[in-house]
N, C-alpha and C positions, 0 to 999 in steps of 0.2 A: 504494500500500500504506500501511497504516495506522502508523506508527511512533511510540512513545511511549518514553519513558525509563523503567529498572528501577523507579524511584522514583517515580515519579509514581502517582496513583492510577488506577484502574478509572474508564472514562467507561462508566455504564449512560444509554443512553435506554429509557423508558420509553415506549408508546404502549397509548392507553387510552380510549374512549369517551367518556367526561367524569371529574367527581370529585364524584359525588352521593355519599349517605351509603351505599352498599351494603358488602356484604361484601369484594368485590375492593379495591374504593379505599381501603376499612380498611387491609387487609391491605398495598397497595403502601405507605400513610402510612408505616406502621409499620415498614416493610422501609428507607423510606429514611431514617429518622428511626434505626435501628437498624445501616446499617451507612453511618454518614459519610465523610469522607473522614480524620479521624482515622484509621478502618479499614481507610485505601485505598480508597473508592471515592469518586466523585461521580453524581449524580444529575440526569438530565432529566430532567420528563414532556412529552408532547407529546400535547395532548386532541384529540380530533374534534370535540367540540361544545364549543362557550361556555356558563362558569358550571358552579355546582355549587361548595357551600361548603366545601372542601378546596381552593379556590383560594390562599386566605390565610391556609392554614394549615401552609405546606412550608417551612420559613425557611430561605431558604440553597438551596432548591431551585427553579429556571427552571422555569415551569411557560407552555410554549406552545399556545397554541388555533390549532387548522386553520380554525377556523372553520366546518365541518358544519354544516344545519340538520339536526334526525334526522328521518328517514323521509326521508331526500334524496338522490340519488345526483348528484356532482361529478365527471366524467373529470378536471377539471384540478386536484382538489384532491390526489390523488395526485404529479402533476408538483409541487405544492408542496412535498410532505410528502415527498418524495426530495430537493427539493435540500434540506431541513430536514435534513434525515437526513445529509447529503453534507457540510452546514457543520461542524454537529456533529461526526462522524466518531468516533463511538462504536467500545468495545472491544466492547460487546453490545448488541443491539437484543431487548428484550424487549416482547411485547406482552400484553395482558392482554384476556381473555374475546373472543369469538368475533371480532368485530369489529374490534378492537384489535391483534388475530393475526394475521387478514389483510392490515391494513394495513402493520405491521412488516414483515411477509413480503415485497408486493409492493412497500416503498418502498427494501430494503435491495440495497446492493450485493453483489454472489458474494464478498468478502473478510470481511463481517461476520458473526458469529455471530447467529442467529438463535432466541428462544426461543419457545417458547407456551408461556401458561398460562393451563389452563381452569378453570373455578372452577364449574361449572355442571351439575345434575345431570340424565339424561335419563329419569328414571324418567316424565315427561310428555309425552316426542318428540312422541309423535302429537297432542297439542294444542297446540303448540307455533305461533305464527307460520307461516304461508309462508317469508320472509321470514328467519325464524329457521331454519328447516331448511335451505334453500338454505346459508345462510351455516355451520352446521354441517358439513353434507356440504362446501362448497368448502373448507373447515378442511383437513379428511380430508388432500384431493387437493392441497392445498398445502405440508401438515406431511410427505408424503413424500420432498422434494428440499429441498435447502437449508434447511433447518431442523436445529436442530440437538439441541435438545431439544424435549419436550414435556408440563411438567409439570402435574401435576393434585394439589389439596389434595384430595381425593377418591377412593380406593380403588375406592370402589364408580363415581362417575366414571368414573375411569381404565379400570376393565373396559366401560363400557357404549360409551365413545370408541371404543376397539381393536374391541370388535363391529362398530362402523361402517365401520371403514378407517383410522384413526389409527393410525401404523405401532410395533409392541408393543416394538419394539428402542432405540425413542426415547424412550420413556414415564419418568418420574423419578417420584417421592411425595413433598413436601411439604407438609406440613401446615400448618394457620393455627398461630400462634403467638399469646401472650397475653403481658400483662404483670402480671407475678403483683403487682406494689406499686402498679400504680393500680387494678388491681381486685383489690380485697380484702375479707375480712371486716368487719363491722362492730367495733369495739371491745366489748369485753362490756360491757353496762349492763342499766344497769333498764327496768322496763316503762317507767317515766315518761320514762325518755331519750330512750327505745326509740320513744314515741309523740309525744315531741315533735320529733325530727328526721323523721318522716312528715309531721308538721304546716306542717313551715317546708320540704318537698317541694311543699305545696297536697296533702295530701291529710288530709281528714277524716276519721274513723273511729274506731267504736269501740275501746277498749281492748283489748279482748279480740282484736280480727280476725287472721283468719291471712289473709297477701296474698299471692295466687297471681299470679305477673308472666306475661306473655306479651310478646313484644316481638317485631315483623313487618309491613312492611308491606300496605297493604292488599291482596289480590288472591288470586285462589279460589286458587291453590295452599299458599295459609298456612292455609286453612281456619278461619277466625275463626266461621263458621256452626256448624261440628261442636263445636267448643269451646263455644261458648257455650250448645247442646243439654247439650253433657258437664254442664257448669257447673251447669247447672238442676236438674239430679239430685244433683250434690253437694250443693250448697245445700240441698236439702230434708232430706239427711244429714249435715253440717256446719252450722251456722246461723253459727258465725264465719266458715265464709270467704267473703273478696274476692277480687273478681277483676280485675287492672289490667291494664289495653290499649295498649299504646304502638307507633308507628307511623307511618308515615305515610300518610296519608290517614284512621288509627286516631280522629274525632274527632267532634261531636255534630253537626256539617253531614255526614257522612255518612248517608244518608238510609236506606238499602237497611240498614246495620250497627245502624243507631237502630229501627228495625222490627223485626229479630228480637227485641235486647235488650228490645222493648216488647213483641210477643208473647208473651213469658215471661216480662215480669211482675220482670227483675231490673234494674230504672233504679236502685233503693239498693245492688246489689251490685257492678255491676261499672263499672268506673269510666275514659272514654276519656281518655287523657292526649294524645295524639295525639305528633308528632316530637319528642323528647328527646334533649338534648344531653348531659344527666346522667345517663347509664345506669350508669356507676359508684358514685352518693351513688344510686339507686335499690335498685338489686338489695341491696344487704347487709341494707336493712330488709326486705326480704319474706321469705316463709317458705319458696317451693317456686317453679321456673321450669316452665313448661309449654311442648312445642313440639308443636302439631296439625299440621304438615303434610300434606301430599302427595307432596309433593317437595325435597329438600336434598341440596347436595354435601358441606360441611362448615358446618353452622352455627354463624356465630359464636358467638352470644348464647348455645349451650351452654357452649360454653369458658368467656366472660367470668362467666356464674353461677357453673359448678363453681370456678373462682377465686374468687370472691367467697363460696364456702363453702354455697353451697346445694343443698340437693339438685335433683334435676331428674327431669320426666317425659318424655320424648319419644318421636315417633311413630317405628318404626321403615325409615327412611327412609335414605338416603346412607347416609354414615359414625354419623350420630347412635349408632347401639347400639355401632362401636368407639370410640366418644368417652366415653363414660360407663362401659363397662364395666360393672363391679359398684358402680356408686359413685351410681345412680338406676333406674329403671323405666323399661323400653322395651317398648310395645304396639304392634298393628298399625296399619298408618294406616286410617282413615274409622274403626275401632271405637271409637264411640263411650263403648259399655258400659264394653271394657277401660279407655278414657280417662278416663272416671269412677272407677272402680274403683280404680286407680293413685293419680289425687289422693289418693283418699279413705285409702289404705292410707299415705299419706307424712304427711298431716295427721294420721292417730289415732295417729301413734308419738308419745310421750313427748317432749319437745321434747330431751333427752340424746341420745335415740336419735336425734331429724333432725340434733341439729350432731355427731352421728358421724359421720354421712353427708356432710354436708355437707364437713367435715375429708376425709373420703375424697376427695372430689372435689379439692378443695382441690389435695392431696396430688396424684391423678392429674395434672393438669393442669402443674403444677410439674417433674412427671417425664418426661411425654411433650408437655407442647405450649408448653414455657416458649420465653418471643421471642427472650432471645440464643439461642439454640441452634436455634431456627428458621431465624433470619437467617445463623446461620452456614451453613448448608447451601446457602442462597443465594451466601453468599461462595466455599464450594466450586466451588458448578457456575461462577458466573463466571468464578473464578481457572483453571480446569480447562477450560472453555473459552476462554481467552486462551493457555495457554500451550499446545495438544493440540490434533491438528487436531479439527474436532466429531464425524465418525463413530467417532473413537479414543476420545472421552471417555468415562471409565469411571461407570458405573450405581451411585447410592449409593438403593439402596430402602428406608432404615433404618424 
């Protein structure tokens, strides 16, 4: 049995696929950078795959690789990743997205609290991986014993999981959190300010431009194709707006993404920045965030805009329309038309009326998705699993 002193802090491990720049790995950084052990906790992570540049950036936090190649299956990396699990001797073993979940699961002893959390939206199932589904459905069938929660940043998630088999009694809602003082608005200034901090960004442009961000890795469920149709229409009813692309894979050796942008003719308008480290000194110089998807659980890059004070368009996907609220424009996905339309109706407001909006969001964000108050809910369900046995723990759905 696991025994620790009143005093001592919370030992979480974490297990996790790797720490590439996605939305989960955001979200874990910030959870353990958010609740230290000043707060009573400490912090493992234990990755499946080597690399990924959140390596060296947990200070203070053990960050160990199983060593996984991906697309590879190990019977005895598991035997590792249990006696891992065994040294440690964690008060909670949490894993993260589908993969990460399973392994938790199967590497944890019957005395350990076991969590999921899915980050992941199935509005796409049926195109999904093989691979991917299998590991979905074994989720299901794993999360019903010994598990003891199974949280989803994702409402609209969280319903599509439980249609599956994800049992409905275990399910919790927490949302991504934000941190309202590193993304923030820009300071009021002049145009000239205004146009020389885009400058010393690398980005050229005229005076006058209104810069529509978009920010998503490459791959058809971001829909970079639909957008940049959208785009072509604005542009012939806008002539100041830009359109910026950031990404990964978002970049001019992308061949297939340089060919649409070239059959219509917008190589001066939209502009690849490609992986970005600076999406905070970004966002407050643009005008409007754009999200075309397909498919989304909770998308960050909505949150970090509306913090940073801008307004935003998105497709309505996931959670994106309860994230914005009345505080942006939400159309349907693939509608192109509405997609244009939207921009176009957010760019012709008076620039008073966009930092109203923008304020709103602001505001929203601060109210329902601010990070302490994120993380503390994470400190809830820990402390509440350590001290409760896990089918006793009580449901906070706030």
């Amino acid at each position: 049995m696991n025994h620790r002193a009143p005093d001592q802090p919370l030992r979480i491990t974490h297990v996790i696929t790797g720490l590439g720049r996605g939305g989960a790995e955001t979200m874990l950084l910030k959870l353990v950078e958010t609740l230290p052990a000043a707060a009573g906790f400490t912090h493992t992570i234990i990755t499946l795959t080597a690399g990924g540049p959140y390596d060296l950036e947990i200070p203070g936090v053990p960050v160990v690789n199983l060593g996984l190649r991906r697309g590879t299956a190990n019977p005895l990396a598991l035997l590792r990743l249990r006696r891992m699990v065994r040294a440690l001797a964690p008060d909670i073993l949490q894993g993260w997205m589908y993969h990460g979940n399973i392994a938790a699961r199967l590497a944890a002893s019957g005395e350990i609290p076991v969590v999921f959390n899915i980050r992941h939206s199935l509005t796409t199932f049926a195109n999904e991986k093989p691979s991917v589904r299998v590991s979905i459905r074994l989720g299901a069938l794993l999360a019903r014993r010994r598990v003891a929660r199974v949280l989803y940043c994702s409402q609209t998630s969280r319903k599509q999981h439980e249609a599956l088999g994800y049992p409905a009694e275990k399910s919790l809602f927490i949302p991504n959190g934000f941190d309202s003082e590193r993304f923030r608005p820009a300071p009021q200034a002049s145009q000239e300010t205004r146009q020389m901090t885009r400058s010393a960004l690398g980005l050229v442009l005229p005076d006058a431009a209104l810069l529509i961000a978009h920010v998503a890795r490459y791959h058809p469920i971001k829909n970079h194709a639909g957008l940049i149709r959208s785009f072509k229409h604005l542009s012939q009813r806008e002539p100041r707006a830009h359109l910026l692309l950031m990404g990964s894979g978002v970049t001019l050796d992308n061949q297939e993404l340089r060919g649409v942008i070239t059959d219509l003719a917008l190589e001066n308008r939209i502009h690849l920045l490609g992986e970005r480290h600076d999406i905070a000194r970004l966002l407050p110089v643009c005008d409007l965030l754009v999200s075309s998807s397909r498919g989304e659980a909770f998308p960050n890059v909505l949150g970090e805009a509306m913090s940073c004070g801008l307004p935003c368009v998105a497709t309505d996907v996931g959670d994106s329309g309860a994230i914005l609220g009345s505080a942006g424009r939400v159309v349907p996905a693939d509608d192109e038309a509405a997609l244009t339309a939207a921009m176009a109706d957010i760019l012709a407001l008076p620039q008073s009326a966009r930092q109203a909006l923008g304020r709103a969001a602001r505001e929203r964000v601060i109210a329902e998705f601010n990070l302490p108050a994120v993380a503390e809910r994470y400190a809830d369900l820990y402390r509440g699993l350590k001290t409760r046995s896990a089918p006793d723990v009580q449901q906070r759905d706030g």
